[in-house]
N, C-alpha and C positions, 0 to 999 in steps of 0.2 A: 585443351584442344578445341580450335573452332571451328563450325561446323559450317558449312553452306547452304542458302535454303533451297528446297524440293530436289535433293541430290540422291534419294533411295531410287534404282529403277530394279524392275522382276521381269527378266526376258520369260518369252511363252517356250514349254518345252517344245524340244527340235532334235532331231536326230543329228549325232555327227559321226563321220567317216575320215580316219585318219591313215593315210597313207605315208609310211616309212623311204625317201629318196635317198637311193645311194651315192656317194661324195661325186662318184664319176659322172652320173647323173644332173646334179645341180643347175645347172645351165639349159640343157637340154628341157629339164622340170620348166624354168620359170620363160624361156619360150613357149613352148607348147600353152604355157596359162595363158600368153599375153595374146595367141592366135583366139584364143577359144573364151574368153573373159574382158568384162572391161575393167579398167583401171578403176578402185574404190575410187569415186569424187571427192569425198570429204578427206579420208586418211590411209592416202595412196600405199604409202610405206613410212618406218620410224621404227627406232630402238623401243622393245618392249623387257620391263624390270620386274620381275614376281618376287616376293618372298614368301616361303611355303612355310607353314603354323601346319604343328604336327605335334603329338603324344610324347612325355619322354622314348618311350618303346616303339614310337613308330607306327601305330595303329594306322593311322590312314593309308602309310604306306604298303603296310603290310595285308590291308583289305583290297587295294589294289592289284600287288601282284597275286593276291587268290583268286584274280576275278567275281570278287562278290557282287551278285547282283544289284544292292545298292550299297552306295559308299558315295564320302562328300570328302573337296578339298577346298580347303579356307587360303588364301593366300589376300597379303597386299599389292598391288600393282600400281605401278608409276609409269610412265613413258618421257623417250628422251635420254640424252647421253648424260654422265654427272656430268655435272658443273654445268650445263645448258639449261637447265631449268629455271622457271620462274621463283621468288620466292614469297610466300612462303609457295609449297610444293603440291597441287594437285596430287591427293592418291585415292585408289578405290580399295577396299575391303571388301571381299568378295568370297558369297558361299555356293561352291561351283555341285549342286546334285548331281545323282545319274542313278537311273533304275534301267539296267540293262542297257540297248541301245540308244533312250530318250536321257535329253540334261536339260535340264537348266540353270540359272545364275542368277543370284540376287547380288545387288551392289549399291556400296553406297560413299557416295565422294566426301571426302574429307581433307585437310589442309594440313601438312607435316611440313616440320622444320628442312631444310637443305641439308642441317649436320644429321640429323636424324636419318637421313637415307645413305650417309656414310659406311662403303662395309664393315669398319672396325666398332659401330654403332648399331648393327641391326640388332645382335643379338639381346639389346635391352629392348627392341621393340620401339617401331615407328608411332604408333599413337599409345595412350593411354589405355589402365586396364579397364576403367570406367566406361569410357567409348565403345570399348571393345564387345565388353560383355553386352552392353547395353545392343548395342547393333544387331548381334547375335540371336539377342531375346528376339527384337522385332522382324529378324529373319526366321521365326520359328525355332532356331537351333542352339539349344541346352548342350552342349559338353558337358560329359560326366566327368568328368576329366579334365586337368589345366594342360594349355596348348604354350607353344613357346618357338620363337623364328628356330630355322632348321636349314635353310639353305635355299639362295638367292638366285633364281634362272634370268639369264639375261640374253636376248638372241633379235636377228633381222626380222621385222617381216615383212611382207608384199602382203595388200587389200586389193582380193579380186570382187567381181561380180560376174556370174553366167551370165551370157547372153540372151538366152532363151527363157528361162525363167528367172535368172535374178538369184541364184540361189548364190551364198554369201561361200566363196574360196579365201584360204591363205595361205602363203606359202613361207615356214620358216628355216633360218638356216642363222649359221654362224651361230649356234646355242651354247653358250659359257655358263656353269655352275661355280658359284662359292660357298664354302661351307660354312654357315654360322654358329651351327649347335658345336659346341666341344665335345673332341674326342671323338668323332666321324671319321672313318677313312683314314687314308696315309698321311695326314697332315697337308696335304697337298692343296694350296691357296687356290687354285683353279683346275676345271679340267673343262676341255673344248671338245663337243662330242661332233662327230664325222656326220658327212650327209645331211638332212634337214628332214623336214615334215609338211605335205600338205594334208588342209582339214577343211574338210566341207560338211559345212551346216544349211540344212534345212529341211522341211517340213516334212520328211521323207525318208528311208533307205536306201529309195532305188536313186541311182546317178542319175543325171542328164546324160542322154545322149552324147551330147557334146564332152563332158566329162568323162567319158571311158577313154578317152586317150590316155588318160594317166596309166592306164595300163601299159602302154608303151615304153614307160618306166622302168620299167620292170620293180614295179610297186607294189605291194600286198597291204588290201585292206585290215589293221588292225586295229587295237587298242590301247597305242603306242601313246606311254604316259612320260611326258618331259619331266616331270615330277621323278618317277618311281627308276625310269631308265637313268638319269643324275644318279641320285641315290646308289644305284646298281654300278656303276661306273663309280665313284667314290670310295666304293664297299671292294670292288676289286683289286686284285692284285695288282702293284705295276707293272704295265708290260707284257701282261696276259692277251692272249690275242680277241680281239671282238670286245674289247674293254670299252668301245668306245662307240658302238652301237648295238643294234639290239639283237638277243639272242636269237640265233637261227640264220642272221646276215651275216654274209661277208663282202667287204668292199673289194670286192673282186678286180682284174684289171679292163 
């Protein structure tokens, strides 16, 4: 694996606020952004590809849905639809903290093969284990424990910016999961979860001003994890109602 030079960056911790939009919603969400936000300059919008590294047992998962106050997820990330990409492939490796409210994200850019991001390939893993571990080390973070791909989030998104302070919005939607690990769920090669998610990051809890329109939404701030709600959605029966968004919602009419 070859590496590119000064490609490690450590964002500053940031607070982030995730609001759950329901499918009927959609539209109505990404107006209200475009009155109240300017369009990201650099990376307006584009297909975003994670693959989440997790425990055999699920541990990150499962400190997740506890709400633990701190708990980290390791994921690969690529951007762009397959077969569009450059090759070899721009990818980031990424260890995403969180101590309560505040997170932050260490990453580091790396160059994978095109076959290598192939679904029927993740499960042997996009870079090396050498790479891997090594990265890890100089992010501070030891695993006690071997990690192994688990399942590939793949969804829209829109790059906002507030107006007023600049504070960084996104708006995602069209969220599709694939399962990589064996033996997950009903066998089921994808599932497409209902509604989307906006997340605003920055230096803060309290909104802008301007940003309480999401409340409009009829949106509730949580700690809606695209991760752990897959996962849950997977794990579910088919056909079960709410299978496809998050407990407590309904997509009402």
């Amino acid at each position: 694996m070859k590496e590119t030079v000064a490609t490690r960056v450590q964002s500053k911790p940031r607070f982030e606020r995730k609001f759950f939009i329901l499918p009927r919603n959609i539209g109505f969400a990404y107006a209200i952004l475009r009155q109240i936000c300017r369009v990201d300059s650099k990376y307006p919008e584009g297909q975003v590809n994670s693959l989440y590294l997790d425990t055999p047992d699920f541990e990150q998962y499962i400190r997740s849905e506890s709400g633990d106050f701190r708990k980290e997820k390791i994921r690969i990330r690529w951007y762009g639809q397959p077969g569009n990409q450059q090759v070899p492939v721009p990818v980031f490796l990424e260890l995403k903290s969180r101590q309560g409210f505040a997170s932050s994200k260490q990453r580091r850019r790396l160059l994978a093969s095109a076959q290598n991001l192939e679904l029927a390939h993740l499960g042997s893993g996009i870079i090396d284990k050498t790479t891997f571990v090594n990265t890890m080390a100089e992010f501070g973070h030891f695993p006690s424990r071997p990690l192994q791909p688990i399942i590939l989030i793949c969804y829209r998104r829109y790059r906002f910016n507030e107006m007023l302070t600049g504070t960084r919005v996104s708006f995602d939607y069209n969220i599709v999961s694939s399962v990589v690990v064996p033996g997950l769920g009903y066998r089921e090669r994808e599932l497409r979860l209902e509604g989307g998610v906006i997340e605003v990051k920055g230096p803060t809890l309290e909104l802008p001003v301007t940003l309480r329109r999401i409340r409009l939404l009829d949106a509730d701030w949580s700690r809606f994890s695209k991760y752990s709600q897959c996962i849950d959605s997977h794990l579910s029966q088919p056909g079960s109602i709410a299978r496809m968004w998050p407990s407590g919602r309904m997509a009402g009419p």
